[in-house]
C-alpha positions, -999 to 999 in steps of 0.1 A, spaced: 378 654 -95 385 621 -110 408 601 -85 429 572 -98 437 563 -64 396 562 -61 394 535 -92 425 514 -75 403 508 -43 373 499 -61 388 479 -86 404 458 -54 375 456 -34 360 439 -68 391 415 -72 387 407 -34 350 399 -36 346 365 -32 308 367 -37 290 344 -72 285 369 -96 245 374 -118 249 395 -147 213 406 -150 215 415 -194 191 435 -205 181 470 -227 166 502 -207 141 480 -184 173 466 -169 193 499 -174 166 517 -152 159 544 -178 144 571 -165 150 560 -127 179 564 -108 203 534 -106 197 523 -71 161 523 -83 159 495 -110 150 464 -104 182 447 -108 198 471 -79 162 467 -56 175 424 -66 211 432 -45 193 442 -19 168 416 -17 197 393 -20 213 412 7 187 410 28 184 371 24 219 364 36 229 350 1 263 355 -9 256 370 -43 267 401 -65 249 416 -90 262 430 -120 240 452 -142 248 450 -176 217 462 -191 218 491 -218 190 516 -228 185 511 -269 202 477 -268 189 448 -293 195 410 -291 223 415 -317 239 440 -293 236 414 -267 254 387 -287 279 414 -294 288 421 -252 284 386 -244 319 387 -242 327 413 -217 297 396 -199 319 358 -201 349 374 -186 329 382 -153 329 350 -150 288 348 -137 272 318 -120 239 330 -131 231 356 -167 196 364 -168 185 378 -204 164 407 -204 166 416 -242 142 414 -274 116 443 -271 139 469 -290 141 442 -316 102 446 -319 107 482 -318 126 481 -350 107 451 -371 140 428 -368 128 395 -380 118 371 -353 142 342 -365 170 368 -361 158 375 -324 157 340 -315 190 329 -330 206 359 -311 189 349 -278 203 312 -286 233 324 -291 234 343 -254 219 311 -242 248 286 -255 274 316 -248 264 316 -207 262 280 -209 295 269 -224 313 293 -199 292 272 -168 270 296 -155 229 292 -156 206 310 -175 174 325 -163 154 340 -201 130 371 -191 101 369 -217 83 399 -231 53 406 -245 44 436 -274 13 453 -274 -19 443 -295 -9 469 -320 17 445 -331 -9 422 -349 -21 391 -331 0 368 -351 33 388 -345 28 389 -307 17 352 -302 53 341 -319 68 367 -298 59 355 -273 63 322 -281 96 328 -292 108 330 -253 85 297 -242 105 277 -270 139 293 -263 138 281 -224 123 245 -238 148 237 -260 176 250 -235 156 238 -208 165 271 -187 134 284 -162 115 313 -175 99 349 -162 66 343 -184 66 382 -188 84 405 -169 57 431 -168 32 412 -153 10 428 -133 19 461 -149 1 463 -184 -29 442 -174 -46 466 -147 -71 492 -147 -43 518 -144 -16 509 -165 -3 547 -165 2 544 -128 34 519 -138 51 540 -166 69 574 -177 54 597 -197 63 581 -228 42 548 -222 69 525 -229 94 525 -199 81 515 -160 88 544 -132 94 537 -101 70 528 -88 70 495 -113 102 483 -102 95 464 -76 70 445 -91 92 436 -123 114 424 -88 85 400 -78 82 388 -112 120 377 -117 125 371 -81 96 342 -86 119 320 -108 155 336 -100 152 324 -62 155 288 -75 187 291 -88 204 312 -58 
């Protein structure tokens, strides 16, 4: 039954909290599709956090089916958190669909200078598509992230897979559709962002 007197105290215990605030941005990788929520990455990050002693909170903002151009589009809602740290998780669904790469990255710039402007610091996840892509198109996908974090000189995940498509078992990481990690894979995608995020905490 839904309780308004339920959504007050929550809603004060968030106005209360003085804790810095990283909005982790992302599509379904961030979202935890097809895990529960205390099982994606970014809530396995609170707790790591936690765990540490740092006075951080975590804010997952990530959305399964979500493109750079949605990102640009909730940058907003993201800006009124009022983050210290936004790390970008977003740009495979644009592959997905064949958006142009120019449109990715001026999207992505967009986050970038958005996160910026309002003072917080900006941690860009890359990503990687498969060989299936063409060589060309995944070398300046790629690439498109190691420019991105030159030109804003923000640090970098290299690829937030890693360790995850390059085994001898790369089923054992993902769901049955071969596109999304399980479980299993979220703590490694952890070690992966927790490798650059941990300088900025």
């Amino acid at each position: 039954m839904f309780s308004w007197a339920a959504l007050a105290v929550v809603a004060f215990a968030q106005e209360t909290d003085t804790r810095k605030i990283l909005v982790a941005f992302g599509d379904s990788i961030s979202a935890g599709y097809g895990v529960s929520r205390e099982q994606s990455y970014p809530a396995q990050l609170q707790k790591k956090i936690d765990m540490a002693g740092l006075k951080w909170r975590v804010v997952n903002m990530g959305i399964s089916g979500d493109t750079t151009q949605g990102g640009v589009s909730r940058m907003g809602s993201a800006i009124k958190r009022m983050p210290s740290i936004v790390l970008i998780e977003l740009g495979g669904n644009d592959a997905l669909r064949g958006l142009p790469l120019d449109m990715s990255s001026q999207n992505l710039q967009a986050m970038i200078s958005a996160s910026q402007q309002a003072g917080a610091q900006v941690l860009l996840v890359g990503m990687q598509v498969p060989p299936n892509y063409g060589p060309d198109y995944a070398r300046q996908f790629s690439e498109m992230f190691v420019q991105l974090a030159q030109k804003n000189k923000v640090p970098r995940v290299p690829f937030l897979l890693q360790g995850l498509t390059d085994g001898p078992d790369i089923q054992r990481w993902f769901q049955a559709d071969r596109i999304h990690p399980n479980a299993s894979a979220q703590s490694r995608m952890l070690d992966n962002v927790w490798l650059e995020l941990k300088k900025l905490l």
